[in-house]
N, C-alpha and C positions, 0 to 999 in steps of 0.2 A: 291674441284674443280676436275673435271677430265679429263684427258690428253685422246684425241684423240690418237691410235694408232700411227698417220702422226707426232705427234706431239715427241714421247715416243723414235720413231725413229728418228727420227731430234737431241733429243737429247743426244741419244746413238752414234749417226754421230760425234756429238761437242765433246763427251768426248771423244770416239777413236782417231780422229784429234787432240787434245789438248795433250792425251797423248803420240802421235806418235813425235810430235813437243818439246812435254818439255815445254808444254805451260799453262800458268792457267789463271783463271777465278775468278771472281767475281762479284756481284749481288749489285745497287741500288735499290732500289724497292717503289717505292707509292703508287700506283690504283690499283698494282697488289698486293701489301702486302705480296713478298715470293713466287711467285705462279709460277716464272722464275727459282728460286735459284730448289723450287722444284721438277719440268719437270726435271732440272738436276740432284739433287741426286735422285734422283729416279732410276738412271742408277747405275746397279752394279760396284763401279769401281770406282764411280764419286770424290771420296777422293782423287785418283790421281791428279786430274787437277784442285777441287775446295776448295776454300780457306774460302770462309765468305759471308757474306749478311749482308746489313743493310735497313732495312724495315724503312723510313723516312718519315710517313704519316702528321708528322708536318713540316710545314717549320723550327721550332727549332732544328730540329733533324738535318734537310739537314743542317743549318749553323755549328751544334756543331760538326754531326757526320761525314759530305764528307766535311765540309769547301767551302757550296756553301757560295757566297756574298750576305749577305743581303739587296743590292744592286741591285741586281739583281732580287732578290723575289722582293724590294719595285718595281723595274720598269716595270717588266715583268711578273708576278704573276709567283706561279709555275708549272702551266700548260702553258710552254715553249721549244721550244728548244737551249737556254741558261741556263737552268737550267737542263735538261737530259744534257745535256754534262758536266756540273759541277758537276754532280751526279755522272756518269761512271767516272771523271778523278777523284771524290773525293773518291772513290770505288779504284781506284788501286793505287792512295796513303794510302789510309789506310790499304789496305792488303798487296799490293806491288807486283799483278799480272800483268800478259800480256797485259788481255784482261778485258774489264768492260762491260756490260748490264746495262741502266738504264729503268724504266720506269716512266711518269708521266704523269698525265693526268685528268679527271674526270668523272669517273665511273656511277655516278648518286645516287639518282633517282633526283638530283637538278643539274641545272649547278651553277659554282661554278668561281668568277671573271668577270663574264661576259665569262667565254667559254661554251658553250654547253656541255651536259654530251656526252659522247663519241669522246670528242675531247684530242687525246691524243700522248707524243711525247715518242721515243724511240731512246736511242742513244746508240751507238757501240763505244766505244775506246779501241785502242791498237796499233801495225803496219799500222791497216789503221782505222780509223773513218768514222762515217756513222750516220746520223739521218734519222730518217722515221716519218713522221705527216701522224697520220691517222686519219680518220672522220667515226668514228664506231656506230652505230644504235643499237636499243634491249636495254633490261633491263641490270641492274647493273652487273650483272655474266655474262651472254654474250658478254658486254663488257670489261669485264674483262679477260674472257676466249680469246676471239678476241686477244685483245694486248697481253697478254701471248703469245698467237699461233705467231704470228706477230713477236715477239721480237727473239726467240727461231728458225723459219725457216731463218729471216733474218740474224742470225750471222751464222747459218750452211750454207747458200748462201754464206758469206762473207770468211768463212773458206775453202770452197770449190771452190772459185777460188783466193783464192790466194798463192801466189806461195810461 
């Protein structure tokens, strides 16, 4: 995958901010498989402020590894956003940072549950929480690219107005 320039700087924004504040981070991950955690260490430095990733492309993983409700998976599938928020809260219980990024979604080249491929959620936890549903076009990497870019300007937005 490769990080648009916009995107390189977005994340070099989140770690300066994160380490100015004493603040950390941590990554869920599904459709992007990693691709969020990496925009971030990618930044020299990023060991300061980042903790861990867990790439949960099965729903066994989300229940074992962030402690989503299988529950939840049976009612909701996990292209949701009740399950990006269980994902990011079950991300900073497992590390025990500030702030979490999750992604999920479905990438393609199939929809998957009944959602369309590029229907995909993205959720923020930490001091303030925030989902974003985006309905993303293009093949499987574009899509995937997309939500990475998405996930990564939307918490630098969220870092950068608040106070």
């Amino acid at each position: 995958m490769s990080l648009s320039p916009e995107i390189v700087g977005l994340a070099a924004e989140i770690v300066d901010t994160l380490r100015a504040r004493g603040e950390t981070l941590s990554t869920a991950e599904s459709l992007t498989a990693g691709a969020v955690s990496s925009a971030i260490v990618s930044i020299a430095g990023a060991s300061d402020v980042f903790v861990g990733a867990v790439t949960a492309y099965r729903d066994e993983i989300k229940i074992s590894h962030l402690g989503v409700d299988p529950a939840i998976l049976q009612e909701r599938t996990a292209v949701s956003e009740h399950v990006a928020i269980a994902m990011a809260k079950g991300a900073i219980k497992s590390f025990g940072t500030t702030w979490a990024i999750s992604t999920t979604g479905v990438a393609g080249p199939n929809p998957l549950d009944g959602h369309p491929v590029g229907a995909v959620w993205v959720a923020i936890e930490g001091p303030i929480s925030q989902t974003i549903e985006l309905a993303l076009s293009g093949e499987r990497e574009s899509v995937r690219n997309a939500a990475t870019a998405s996930a990564i300007a939307s918490f630098a937005r969220i870092l950068r107005h608040r106070n």
